[in-house]
C-alpha positions in Angstrom: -9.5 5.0 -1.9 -8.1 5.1 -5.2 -4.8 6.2 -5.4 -5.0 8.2 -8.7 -7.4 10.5 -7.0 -5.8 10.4 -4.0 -5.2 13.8 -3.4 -9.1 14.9 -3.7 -10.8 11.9 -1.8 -8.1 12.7 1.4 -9.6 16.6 1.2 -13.6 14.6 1.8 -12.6 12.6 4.6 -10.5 15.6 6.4 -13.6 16.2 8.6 -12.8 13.2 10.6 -9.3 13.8 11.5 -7.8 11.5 9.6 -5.1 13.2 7.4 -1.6 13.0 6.2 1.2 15.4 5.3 1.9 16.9 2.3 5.3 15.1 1.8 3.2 11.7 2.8 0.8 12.5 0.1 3.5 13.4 -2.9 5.3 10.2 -1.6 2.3 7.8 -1.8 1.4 9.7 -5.3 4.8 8.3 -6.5 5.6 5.3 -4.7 2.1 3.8 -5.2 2.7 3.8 -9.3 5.4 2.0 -8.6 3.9 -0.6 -6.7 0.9 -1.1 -9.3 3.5 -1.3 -12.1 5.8 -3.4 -10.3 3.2 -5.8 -8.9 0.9 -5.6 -12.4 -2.0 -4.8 -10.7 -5.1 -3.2 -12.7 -5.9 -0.8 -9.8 -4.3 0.2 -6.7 -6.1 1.5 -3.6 -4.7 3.4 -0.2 -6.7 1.2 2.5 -5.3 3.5 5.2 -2.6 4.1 8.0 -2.3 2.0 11.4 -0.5 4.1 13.7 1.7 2.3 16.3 3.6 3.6 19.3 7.0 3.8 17.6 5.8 4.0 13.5 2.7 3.9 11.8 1.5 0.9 9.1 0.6 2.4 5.3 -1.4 0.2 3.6 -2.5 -0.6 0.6 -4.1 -2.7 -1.6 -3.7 -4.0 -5.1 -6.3 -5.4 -7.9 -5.6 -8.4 -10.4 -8.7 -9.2 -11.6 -11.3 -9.2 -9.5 -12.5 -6.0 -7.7 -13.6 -7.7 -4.3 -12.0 -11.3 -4.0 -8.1 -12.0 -3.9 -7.1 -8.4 -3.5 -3.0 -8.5 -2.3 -2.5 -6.4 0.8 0.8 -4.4 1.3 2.7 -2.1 4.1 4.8 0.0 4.6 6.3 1.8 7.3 7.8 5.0 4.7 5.6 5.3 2.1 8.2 3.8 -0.4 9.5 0.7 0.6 6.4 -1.8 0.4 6.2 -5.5 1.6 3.4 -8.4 0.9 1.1 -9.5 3.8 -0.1 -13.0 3.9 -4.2 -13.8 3.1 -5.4 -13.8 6.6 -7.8 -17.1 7.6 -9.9 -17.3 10.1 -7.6 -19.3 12.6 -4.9 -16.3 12.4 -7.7 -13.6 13.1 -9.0 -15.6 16.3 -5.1 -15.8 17.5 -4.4 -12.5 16.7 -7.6 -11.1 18.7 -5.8 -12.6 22.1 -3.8 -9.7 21.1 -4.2 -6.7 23.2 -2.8 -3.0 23.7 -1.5 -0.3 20.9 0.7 -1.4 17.5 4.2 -1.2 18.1 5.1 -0.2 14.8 7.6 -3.1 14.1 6.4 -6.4 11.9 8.6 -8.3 14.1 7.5 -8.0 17.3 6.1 -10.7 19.2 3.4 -10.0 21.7 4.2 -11.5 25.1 2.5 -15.5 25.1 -1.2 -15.3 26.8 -1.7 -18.2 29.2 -4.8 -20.4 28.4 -6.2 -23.0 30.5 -5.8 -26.3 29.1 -9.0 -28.6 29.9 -8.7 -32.5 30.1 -9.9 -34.1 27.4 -11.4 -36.8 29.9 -12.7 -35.2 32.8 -13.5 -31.9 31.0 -11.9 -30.3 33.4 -9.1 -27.9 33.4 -5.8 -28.5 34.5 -2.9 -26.8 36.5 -0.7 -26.8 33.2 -1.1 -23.2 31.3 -0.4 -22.9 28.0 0.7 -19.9 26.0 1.9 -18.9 22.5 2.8 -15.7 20.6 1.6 -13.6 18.4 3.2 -11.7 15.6 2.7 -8.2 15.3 3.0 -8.4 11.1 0.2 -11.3 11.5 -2.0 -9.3 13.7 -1.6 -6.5 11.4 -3.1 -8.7 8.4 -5.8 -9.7 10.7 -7.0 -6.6 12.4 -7.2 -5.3 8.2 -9.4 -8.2 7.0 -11.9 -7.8 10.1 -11.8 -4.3 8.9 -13.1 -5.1 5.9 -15.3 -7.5 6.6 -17.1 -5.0 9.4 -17.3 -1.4 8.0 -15.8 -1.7 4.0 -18.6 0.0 2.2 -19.4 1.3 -1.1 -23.0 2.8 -3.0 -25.1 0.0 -4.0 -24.6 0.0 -8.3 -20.8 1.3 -7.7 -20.0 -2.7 -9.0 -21.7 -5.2 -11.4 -20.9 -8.8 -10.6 -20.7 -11.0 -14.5 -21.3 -14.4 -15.1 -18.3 -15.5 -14.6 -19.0 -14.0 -10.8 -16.5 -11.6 -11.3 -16.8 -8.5 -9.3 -16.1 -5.0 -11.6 -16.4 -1.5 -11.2 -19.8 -0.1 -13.1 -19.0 1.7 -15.8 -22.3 3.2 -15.8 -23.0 4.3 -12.1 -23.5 7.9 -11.8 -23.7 8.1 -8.5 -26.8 8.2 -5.8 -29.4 10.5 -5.5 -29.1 13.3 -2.7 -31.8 11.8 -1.2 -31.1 8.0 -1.9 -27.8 8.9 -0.7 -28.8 9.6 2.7 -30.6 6.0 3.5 -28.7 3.0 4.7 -30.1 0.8 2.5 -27.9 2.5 -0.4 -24.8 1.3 1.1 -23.4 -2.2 0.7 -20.8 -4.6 2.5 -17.8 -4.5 0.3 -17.5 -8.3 1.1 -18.8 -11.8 0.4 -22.8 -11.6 2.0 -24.4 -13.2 4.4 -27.3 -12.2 5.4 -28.3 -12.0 1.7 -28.6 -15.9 1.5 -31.0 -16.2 4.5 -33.8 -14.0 2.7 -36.5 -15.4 1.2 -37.0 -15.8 -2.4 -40.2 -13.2 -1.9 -37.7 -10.3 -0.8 -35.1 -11.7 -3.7 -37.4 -11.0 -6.4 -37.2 -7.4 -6.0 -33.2 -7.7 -6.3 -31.3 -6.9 -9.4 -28.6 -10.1 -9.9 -25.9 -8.0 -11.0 -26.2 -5.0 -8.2 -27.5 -6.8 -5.9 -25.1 -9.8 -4.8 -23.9 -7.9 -1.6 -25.2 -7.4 2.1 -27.4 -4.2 2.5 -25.9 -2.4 6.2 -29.4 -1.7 6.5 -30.0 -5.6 7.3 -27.0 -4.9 10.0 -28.1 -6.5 13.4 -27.4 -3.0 14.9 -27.6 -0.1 12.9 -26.3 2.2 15.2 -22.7 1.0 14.2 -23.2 3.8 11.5 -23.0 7.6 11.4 -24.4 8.9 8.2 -24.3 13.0 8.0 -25.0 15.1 5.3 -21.7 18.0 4.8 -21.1 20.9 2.7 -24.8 21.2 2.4 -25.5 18.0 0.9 -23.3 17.7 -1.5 -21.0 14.5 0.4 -22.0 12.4 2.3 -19.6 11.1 5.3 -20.3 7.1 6.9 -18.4 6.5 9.8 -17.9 3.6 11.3 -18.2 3.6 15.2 -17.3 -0.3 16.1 -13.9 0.8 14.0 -13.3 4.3 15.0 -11.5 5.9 12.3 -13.0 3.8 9.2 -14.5 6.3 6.8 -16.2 6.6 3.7 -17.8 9.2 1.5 -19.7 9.4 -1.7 -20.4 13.0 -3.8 -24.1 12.7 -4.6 -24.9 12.4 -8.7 -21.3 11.8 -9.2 -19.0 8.5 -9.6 -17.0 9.7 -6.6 -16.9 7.7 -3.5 -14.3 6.1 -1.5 -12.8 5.2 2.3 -10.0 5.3 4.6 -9.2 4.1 7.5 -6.8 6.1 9.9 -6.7 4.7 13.5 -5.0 2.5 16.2 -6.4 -0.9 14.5 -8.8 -1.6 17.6 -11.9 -2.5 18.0 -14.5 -0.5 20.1 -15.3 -3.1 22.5 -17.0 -0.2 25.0 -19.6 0.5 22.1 -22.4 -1.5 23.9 -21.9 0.8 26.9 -21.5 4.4 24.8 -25.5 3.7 23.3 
């Protein structure tokens, strides 16, 4: 969510609950030119609040040069004092998800260790001897965000151009999706590096525009039903919500440049989602 139409993109997502107070908003108005001038990014978006039992996470996210790779995450716990998160990797989101149970709200805590059998290496068998280690709450929080991203970040298919230098950029030129384009899955794109766009075959490629269409449709999502797509204010926006992420939205104004999303929840994942369809 861009924060220089911060104001306006909070009032489209309202619908799902996810909202801030005024003096939150007037804060982040402020606070987040400050971190884009500070930082020298080109573009700063509000990714969204993680609230914990004893203070919430704001978070956003800065731009150097490319839209989509090497964006530098940031929190805070006041809207004004902001500090770096790491890159997560992969091994630090497979620790992290050991992780169980509500933020706390402090980057310092350390979740209690988690005992893990230990197998032999020679009999392949496992021993008496548990293991354990901790986790950080600061490292979980970078983790839980890039699964977030790599799961439900969205935006309209034609939103970005990619060069060919393989930078990722905003389209000058989009105009936004048609009412009724805007309503299919298959407008919406994974806002991160695709996967199942490499396994297609070169017969369902060459009806694929190179410079739109470098990302993962969610229509090619194994299940489908991880999305809520609903028409509101007659159909004039249209609201995505994620339900393996509960409180991950997004929203585009049909015919316009406008779109955006937020996520405003307890940074876990719906694990019961099998059992609610």
């Amino acid at each position: 969510m861009d924060s220089v139409s911060l104001h306006l993109h909070l009032n489209y997502v309202s619908s799902s609950g996810g909202v801030l107070t005024a003096e939150q908003k007037t804060t982040l108005q402020i606070s987040l030119e400050l971190v884009k001038k500070n930082y020298k990014f080109t573009r700063v978006y509000f990714w969204g609040k993680i609230m914990g039992l004893n203070a919430d996470y704001f978070i956003v996210q800065g731009v150097e040069k490319d839209e989509m790779r090497g964006r530098k995450t940031l929190y805070s716990l006041n809207c004004m004092e902001w500090k770096l998160l790491p890159p997560a990797t992969n091994e630090m989101i497979a620790t992290s998800m050991i992780a169980k149970g509500r933020f706390m709200g402090d980057p310092s805590h350390e979740y209690e260790s988690v005992p893990v059998k230990k197998a032999d290496e020679d009999t392949a068998e496992t021993n008496d001897s548990d293991i354990g280690f901790k986790v950080k709450e600061e490292e979980r929080l970078t983790a839980v965000i890039e699964q977030i991203n790599r799961e439900a970040a969205i935006v309209p298919r034609g939103a970005f151009v990619k060069t060919p230098r393989e930078y990722v950029h905003k389209n000058r030129s989009f105009e936004g999706l048609s009412v009724s384009e805007a309503g299919k899955l298959r407008s919406y794109l994974h806002f991160t590096e695709p996967v199942a766009l490499k396994t297609k075959s070169l017969l369902l490629k060459a009806n694929l525009e190179d410079s739109i269409d470098f990302l993962d449709s969610i229509d090619d999502d194994e299940l489908k039903v991880f999305w809520s797509l609903q028409y509101e204010r007659g159909s004039n926006l249209i609201v995505l919500r994620s339900l393996l992420w509960l409180g991950f939205t997004f929203f585009h104004v049909p015919n316009t440049s406008q779109f955006g999303s937020v996520y405003i929840g307890l940074g876990e994942k719906n694990m019961d989602f099998p059992f609610m369809v």
